[in-house]
NUKE-671668 format. One record per residue: x, y, z of N, C-alpha, C in turn. Coordinates in steps of 0.1 Angstrom, whole numbers, plus 2048, in hexadecimal, padded with zeros to 3 digits. Atoms other than C-alpha are relative to their C-alpha. Layout:
# NUKE-671668
XYZXYZXYZ ...
# end
This chain:
# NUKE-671668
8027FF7F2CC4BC9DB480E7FF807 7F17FD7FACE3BD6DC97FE7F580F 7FA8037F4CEFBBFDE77F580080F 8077FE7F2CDDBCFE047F08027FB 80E804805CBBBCCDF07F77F4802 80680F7FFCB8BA9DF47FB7FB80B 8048017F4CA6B95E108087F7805 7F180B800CC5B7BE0E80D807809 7F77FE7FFCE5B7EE1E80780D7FA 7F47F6806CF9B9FE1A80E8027FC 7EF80480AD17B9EE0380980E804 7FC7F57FBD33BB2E0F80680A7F1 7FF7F7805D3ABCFDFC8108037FC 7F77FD801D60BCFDF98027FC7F0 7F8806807D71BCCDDA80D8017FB 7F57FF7FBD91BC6DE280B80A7FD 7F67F0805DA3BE9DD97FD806811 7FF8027EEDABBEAE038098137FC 7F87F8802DB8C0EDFD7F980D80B 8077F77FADAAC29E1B80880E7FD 7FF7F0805DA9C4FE0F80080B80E 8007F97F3DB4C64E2B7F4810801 80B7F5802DA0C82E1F7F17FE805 811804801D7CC72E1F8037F480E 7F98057FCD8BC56E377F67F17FC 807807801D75C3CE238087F57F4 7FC80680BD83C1FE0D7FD8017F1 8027FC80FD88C26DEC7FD7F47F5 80C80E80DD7AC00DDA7F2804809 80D8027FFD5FBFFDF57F680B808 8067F37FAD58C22E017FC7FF813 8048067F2D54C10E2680B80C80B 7F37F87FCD6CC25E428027F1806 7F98087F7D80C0FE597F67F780C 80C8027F9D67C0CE757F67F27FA 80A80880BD4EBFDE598087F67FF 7FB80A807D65BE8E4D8067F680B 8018057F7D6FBDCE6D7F67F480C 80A8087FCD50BD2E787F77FD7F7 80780180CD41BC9E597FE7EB806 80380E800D46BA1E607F77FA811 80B8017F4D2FBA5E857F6804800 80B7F7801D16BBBE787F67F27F9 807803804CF6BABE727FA8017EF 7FF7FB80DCE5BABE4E7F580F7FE 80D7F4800CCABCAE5880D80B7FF 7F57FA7FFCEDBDBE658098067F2 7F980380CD00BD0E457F88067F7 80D7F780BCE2BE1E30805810803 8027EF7F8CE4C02E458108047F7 7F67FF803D0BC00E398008037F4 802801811D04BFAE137F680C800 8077F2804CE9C19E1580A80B7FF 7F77F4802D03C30E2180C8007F5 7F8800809D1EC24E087F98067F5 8017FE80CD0AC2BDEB7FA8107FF 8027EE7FDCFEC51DFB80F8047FE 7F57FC802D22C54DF88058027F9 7F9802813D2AC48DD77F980F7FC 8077F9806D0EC62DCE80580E804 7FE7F27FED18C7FDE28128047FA 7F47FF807D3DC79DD28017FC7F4 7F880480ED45C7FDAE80A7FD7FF 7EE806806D63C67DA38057FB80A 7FD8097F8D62C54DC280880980F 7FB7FA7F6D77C5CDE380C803802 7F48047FDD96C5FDD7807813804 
# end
């Protein structure tokens, strides 16, 4: 069970490879952009879910990540 599955508190998604890809403009450990990541510690956990959906459409729609 991933993170934003659970009915518990949502775990943030970073893992700490802080490195943003200008091309894609989305962090390259947590696939988050700037924005996201910015307001990642105000966002609710329904919010925080909505976040964790689109990261992992992204992982998918990118072979080999964002770099």
């Amino acid at each position: 069970m991933l993170p934003h599955e659970t009915s518990g508190p949502v775990a943030s998604p970073c893992t700490n490879v802080c490195r943003m890809n200008d091309a894609s403009g989305w962090c390259e450990g947590c696939w988050r952009t700037i924005d996201e990541i910015v307001a990642w510690a105000s966002l609710d956990d329904p919010a925080r879910r909505a976040v964790w959906l689109q990261l992992n459409a992204r992982r998918r729609s990118t072979e080999g990540g964002p770099r």
